[in-house]
C-alpha positions in Angstrom: -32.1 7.6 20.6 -29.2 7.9 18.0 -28.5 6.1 15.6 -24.5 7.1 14.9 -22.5 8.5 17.3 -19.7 10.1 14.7 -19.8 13.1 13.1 -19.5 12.0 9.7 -22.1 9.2 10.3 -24.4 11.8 12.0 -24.2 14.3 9.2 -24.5 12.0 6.5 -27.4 9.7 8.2 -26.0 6.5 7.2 -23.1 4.7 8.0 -20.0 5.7 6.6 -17.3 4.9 9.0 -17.8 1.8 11.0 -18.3 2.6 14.6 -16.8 0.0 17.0 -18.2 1.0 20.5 -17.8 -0.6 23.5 -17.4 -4.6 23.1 -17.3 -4.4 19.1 -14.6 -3.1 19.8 -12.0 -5.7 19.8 -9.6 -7.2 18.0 -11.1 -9.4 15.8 -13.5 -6.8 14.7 -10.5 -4.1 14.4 -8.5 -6.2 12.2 -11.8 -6.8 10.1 -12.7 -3.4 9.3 -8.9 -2.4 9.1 -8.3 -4.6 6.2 -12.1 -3.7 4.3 -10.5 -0.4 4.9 -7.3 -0.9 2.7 -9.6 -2.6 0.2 -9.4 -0.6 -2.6 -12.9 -0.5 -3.3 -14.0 0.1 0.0 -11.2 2.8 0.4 -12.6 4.0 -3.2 -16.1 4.0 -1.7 -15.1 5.8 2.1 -13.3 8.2 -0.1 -16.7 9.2 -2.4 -18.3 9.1 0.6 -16.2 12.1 2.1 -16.8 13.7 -1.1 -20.4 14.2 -0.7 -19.7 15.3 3.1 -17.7 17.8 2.1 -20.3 19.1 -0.2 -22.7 18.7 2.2 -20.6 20.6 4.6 -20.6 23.6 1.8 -18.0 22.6 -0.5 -14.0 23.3 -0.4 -12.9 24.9 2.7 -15.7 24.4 4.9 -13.9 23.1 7.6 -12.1 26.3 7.5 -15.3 28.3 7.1 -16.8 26.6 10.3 -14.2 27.1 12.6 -14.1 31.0 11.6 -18.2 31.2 12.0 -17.9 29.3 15.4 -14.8 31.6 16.1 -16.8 34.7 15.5 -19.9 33.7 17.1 -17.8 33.0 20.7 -15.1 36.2 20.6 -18.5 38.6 19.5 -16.8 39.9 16.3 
């Protein structure tokens, strides 16, 4: 049983992004997160959010970091 089913939410055990699945996902809900999203406290608050994923994930360049571990681990370099 999961409780998120994006990354982000995943990694960072809480809702961070608002997951519309199935038949939340609709117009009326779209439009509704759409606009909290060009709040600009909301878009303040998804953006500190991403912060502390980013430091979760290890800091600047992680993503980067990641895909050359994941890289190495597959191609046995």
């Amino acid at each position: 049983n999961l409780d998120y089913i994006s990354l982000v939410n995943l990694i960072m055990d809480r809702e961070v992004v608002k997951e519309l699945i199935q038949d939340d996902l609709n117009r009326k809900n779209l439009k509704k997160e759409l606009a909290r999203i060009l709040n600009k406290e909301h878009r303040k608050k998804i953006f500190s959010d991403y912060y502390e994923l980013e430091q979760k994930l290890g800091g600047k360049g992680a993503s980067e970091k990641t895909a050359q571990l994941i890289y190495q681990k597959i191609s046995g370099s």
